[in-house]
ZAZA-229998 format. One record per atom (N, C-alpha, C, CB): x, y, z; residue in one letter. Coordinates in steps of 0.05 Angstrom, whole numbers, plus 32768, in hexadecimal, padded with zeros to 4 digits. Glycine has a CB too. Layout:
BEGIN
XYZA...
***
This chain:
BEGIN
81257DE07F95X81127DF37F9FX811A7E0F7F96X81107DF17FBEX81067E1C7F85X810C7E377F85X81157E537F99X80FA7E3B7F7EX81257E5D7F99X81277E747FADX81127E897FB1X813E7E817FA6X81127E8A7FCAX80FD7EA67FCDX81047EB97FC8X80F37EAD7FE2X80F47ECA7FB9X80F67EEC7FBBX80DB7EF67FC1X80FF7EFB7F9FX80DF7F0E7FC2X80CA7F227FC8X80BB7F1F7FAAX80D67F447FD2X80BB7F1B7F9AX80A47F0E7F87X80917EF67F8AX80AF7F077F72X80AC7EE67F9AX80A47ECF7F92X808B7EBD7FB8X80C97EBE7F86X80927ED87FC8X807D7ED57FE1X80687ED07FD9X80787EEC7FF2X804F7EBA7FEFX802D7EBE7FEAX802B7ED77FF5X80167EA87FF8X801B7EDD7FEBX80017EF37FF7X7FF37EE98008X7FEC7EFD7FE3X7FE97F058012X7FDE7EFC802CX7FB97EF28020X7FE17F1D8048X7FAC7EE3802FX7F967EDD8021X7F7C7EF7802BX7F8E7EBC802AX7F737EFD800DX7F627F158012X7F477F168025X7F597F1E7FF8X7F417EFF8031X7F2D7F008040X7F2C7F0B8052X7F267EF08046X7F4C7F158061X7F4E7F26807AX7F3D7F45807CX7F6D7F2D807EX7F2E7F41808DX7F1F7F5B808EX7F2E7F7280A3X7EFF7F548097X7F1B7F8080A5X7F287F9E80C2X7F2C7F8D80D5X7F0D7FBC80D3X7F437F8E80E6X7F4C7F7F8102X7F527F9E8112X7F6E7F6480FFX7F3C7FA08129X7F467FB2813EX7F627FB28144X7F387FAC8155X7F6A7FCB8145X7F837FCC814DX7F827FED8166X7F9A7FCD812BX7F887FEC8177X7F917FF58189X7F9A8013818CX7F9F7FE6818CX7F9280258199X7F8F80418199X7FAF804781A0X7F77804C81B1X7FB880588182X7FD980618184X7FCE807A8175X7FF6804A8173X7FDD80828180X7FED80A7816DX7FED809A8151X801C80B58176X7FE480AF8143X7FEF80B8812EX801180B68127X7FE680D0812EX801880AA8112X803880A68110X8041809E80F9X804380948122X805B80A780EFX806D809A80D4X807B808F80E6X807E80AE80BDX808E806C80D5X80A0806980E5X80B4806680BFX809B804A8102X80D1806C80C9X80E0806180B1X80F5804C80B5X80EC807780A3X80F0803D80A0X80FB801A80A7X81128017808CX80D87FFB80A2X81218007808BX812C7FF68076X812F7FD5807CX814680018070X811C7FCF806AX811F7FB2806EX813C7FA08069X810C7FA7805CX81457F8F8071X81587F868070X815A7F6B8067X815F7F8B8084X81487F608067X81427F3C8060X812A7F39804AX81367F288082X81257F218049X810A7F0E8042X80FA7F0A805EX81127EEC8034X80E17F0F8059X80C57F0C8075X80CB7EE58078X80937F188063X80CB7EE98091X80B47ED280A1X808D7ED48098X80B87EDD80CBX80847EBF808EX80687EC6808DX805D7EAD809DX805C7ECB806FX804E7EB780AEX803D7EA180B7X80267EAE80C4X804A7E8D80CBX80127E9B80DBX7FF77EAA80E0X7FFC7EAE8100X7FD87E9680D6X7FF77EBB8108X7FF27EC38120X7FE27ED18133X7FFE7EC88122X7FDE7EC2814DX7FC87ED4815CX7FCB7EC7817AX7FA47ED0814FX7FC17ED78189X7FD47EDA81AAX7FC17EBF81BFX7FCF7F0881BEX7FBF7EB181C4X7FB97E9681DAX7FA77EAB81EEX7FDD7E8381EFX7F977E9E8202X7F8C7EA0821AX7FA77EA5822DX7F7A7E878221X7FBE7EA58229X7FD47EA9823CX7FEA7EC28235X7FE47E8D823DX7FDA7EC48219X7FE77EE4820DX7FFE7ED68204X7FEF7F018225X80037EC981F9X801B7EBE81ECX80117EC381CBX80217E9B81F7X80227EC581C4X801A7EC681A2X80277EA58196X80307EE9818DX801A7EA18188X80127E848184X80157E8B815DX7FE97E7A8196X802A7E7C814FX80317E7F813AX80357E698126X80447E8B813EX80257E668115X80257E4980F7X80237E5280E7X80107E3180F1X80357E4580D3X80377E4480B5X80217E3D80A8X804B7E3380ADX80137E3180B0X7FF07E2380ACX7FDD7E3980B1X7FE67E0980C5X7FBF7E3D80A8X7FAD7E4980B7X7FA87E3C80C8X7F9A7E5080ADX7F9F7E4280E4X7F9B7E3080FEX7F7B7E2680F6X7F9E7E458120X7F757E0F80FAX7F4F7E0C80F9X7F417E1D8104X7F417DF58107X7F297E2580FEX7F197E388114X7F147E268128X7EFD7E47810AX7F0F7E0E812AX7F057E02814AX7F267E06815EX7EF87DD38148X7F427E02814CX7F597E09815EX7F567E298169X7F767E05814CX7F567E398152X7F597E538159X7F4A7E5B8169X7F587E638148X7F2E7E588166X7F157E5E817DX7F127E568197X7EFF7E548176X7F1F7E4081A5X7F2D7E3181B9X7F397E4481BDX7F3A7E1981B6X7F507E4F81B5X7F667E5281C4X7F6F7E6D81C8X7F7A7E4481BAX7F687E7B81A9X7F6C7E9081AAX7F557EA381C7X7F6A7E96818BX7F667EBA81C4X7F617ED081DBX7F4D7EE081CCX7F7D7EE381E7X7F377EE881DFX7F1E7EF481D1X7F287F1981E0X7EF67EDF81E0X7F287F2581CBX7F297F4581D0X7F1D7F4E81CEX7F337F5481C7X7F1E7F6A81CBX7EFE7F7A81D0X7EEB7F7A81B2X7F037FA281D9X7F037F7E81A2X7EE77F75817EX7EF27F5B8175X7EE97F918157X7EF27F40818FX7EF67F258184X7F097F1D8183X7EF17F218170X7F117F07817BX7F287EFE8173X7F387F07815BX7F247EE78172X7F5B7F06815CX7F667F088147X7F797EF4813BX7F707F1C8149X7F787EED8122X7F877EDF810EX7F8D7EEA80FFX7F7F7ECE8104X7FA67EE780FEX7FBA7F0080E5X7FC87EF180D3X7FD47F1680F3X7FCB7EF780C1X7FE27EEA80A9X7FF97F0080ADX7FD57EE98080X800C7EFC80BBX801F7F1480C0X803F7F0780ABX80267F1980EDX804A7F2680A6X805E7F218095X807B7F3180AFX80557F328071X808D7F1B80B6X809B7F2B80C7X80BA7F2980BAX80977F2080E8X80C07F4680BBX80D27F4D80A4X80EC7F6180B9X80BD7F618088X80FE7F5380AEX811D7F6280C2X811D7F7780B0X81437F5080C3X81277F8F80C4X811F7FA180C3X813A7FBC80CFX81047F9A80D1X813A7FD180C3X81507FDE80D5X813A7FFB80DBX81757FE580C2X8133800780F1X811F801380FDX812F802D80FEX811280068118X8127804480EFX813D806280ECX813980688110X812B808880CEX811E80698111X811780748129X8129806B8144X80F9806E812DX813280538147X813A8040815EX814A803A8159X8130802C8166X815680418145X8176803E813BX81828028813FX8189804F8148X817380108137X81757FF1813CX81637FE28129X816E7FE9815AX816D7FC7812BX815D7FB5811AX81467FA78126X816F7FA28110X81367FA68115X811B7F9B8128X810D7F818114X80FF7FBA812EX80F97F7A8125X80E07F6F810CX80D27F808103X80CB7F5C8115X80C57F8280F3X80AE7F9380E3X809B7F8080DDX80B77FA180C8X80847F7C80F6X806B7F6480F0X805B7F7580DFX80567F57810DX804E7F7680C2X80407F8080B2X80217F6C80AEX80537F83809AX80107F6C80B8X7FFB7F6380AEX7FE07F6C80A6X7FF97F5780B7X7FED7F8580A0X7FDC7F938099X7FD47F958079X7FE27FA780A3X7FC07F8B806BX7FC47F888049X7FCB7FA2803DX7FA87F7F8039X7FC27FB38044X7FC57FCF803AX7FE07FD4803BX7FB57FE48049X7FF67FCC8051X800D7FCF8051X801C7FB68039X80157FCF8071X80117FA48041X80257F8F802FX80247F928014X801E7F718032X80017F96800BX7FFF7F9C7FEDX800F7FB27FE6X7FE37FA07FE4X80177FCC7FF3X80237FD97FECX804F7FD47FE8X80157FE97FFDX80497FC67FFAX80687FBD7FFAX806E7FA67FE9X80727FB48017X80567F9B7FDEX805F7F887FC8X80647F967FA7X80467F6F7FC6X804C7FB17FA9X804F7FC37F96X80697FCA7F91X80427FD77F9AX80737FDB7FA9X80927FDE7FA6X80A27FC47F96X80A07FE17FC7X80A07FB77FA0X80B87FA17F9FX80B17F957F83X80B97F877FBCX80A57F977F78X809A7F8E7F5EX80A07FA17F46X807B7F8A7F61X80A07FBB7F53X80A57FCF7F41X80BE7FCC7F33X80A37FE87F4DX80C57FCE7F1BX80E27FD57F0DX80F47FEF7F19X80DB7FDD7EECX80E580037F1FX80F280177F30X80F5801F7F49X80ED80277F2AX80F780097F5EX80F37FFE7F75X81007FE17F78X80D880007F79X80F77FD17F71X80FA7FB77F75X81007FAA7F96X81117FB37F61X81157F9C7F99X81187F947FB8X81237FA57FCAX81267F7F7FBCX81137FA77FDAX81027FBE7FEFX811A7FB98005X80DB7FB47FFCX81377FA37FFDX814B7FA98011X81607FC48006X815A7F8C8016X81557FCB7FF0X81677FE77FDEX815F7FFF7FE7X81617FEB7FBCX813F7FFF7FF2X8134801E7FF5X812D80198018X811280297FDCX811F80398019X8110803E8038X80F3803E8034X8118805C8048X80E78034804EX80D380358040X80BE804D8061X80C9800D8033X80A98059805DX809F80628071X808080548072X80A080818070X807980558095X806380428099X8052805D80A7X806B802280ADX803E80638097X8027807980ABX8015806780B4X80128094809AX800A807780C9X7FEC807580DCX7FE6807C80E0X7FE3807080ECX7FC9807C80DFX7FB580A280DEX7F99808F80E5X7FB280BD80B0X7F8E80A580F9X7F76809D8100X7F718085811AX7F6A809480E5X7F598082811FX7F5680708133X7F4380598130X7F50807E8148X7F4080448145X7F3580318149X7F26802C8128X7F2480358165X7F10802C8120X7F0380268105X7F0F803680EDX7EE4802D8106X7F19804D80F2X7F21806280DEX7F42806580E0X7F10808080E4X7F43804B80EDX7F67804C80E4X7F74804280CCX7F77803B80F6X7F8F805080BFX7F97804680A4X7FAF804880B2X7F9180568086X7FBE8036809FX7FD780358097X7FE080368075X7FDF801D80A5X7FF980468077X7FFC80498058X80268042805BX7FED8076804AX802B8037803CX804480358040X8053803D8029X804A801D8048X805E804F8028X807580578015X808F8055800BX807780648016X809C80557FF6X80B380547FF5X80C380617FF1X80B680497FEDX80DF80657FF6X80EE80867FF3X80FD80737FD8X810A80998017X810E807F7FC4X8121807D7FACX812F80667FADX813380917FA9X813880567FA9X814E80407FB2X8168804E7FB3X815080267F9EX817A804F7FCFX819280537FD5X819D80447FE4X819580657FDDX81BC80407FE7X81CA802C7FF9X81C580438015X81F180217FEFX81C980288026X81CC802E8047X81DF803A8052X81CD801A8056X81DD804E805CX820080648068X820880458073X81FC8089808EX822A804A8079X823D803A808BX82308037809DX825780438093X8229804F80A8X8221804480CBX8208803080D2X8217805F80DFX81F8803380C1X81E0802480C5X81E3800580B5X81C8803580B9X81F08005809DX81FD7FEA809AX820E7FDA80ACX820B7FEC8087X82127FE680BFX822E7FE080D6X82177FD180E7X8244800180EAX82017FE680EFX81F37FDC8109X81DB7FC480FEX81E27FFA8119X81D27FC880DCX81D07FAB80D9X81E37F9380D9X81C87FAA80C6X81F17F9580D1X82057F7780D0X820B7F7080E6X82217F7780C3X82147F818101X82147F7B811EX81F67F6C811EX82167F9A8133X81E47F748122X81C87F70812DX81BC7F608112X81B77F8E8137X81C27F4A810CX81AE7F3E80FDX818F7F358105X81BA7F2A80F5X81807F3480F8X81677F298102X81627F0F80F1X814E7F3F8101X81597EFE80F9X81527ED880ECX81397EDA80FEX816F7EB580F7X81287EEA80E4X81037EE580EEX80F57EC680E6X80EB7F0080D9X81097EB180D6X80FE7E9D80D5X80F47E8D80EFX810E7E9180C7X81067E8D8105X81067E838122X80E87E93812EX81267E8E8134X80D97E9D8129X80C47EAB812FX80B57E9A812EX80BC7EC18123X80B27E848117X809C7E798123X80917E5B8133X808E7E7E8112X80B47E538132X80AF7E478147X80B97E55816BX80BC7E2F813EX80BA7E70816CX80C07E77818AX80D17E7E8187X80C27E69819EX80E27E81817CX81017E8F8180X81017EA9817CX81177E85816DX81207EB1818BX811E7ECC8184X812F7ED1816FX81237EDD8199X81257EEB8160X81337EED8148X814B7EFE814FX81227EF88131X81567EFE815FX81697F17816EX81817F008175X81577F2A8191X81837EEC817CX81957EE1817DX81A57ED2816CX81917ED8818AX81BF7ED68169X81CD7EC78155X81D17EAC8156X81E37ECF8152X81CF7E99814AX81D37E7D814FX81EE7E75813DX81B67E6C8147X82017E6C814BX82197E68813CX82177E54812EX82307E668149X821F7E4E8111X821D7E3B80FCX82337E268112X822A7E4880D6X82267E0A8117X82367DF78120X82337DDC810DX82317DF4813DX822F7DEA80EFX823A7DD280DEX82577DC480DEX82397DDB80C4X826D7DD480E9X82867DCD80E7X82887DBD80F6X82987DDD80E9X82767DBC810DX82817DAF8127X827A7D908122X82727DBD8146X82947D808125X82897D5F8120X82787D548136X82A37D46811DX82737D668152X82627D538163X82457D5D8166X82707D4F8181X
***
């Protein structure tokens, strides 16, 4: 089996149209990614649980089950990517499903003078509201990570694969290959 890279990810499928998203401030945040994304689809149950497959769900599943909001239901192809957050001074997820964001972060990562997007910073804007909201994403130069923030990644790993079956990506799970029982 071939290895993944950030080349070698699907895309998200272009049929996704505008999905309401929720009245926030105006804001930059600045991130360095740290891993390869988790990709799968997701959208929140009648119990507010977020409900997550590697599959597209059927519309007669999704329509059942999923939670109806104020412009409908949502189904997302989300890309969730470890992450070290300047602002929070910690490692996080970074759920991206936004195309405008991903197509841009695949630009980066594709570029010869950029390439994998665990070398540079990258910034995430938001401007505008409810219909007239954007997001835009940029990339700063490729540089290594000061000590300190390499320190507080390797403490704090994130394993966003466990996302989609329920887990949290915050907890370390000790390799118990050694163990004979």
């Amino acid at each position: 089996m071939a290895q993944t890279t950030w080349a070698t990810l699907p895309q998200p499928p272009k049929w996704q149209g505008w999905r309401y998203v929720r009245k926030f401030e105006e804001w930059t945040h600045k991130y360095r990614i740290t891993g390869l994304p988790a990709t799968y689809w997701e959208y929140f149950n009648n119990d507010n649980k977020p409900v997550r497959s590697e599959n597209r769900p059927s519309d007669a599943e999704f329509k059942k089950d999923a939670k109806e909001w104020e412009y409908g239901q949502q189904l997302k192809f989300v890309r969730a990517i470890p992450a070290y957050d300047y602002q929070k001074e910690d490692t996080i997820v970074l759920q991206l499903d936004k195309n405008a964001l991903i197509d841009s972060l695949f630009v980066y990562a594709n570029d010869p003078e950029r390439g994998d997007p665990t070398k540079y910073d990258i910034k995430i804007t938001r401007t505008g509201q409810k219909k007239e909201t954007r997001y835009a994403l940029v990339s700063a130069p490729p540089k290594e990570l000061t000590k300190e923030i390499q320190t507080i990644v390797d403490e704090n790993p994130v394993n966003v694969s466990v996302l989609i079956d329920g887990g949290d990506p915050f907890v370390v799970v000790e390799d118990s290959s050694d163990n004979p029982f």
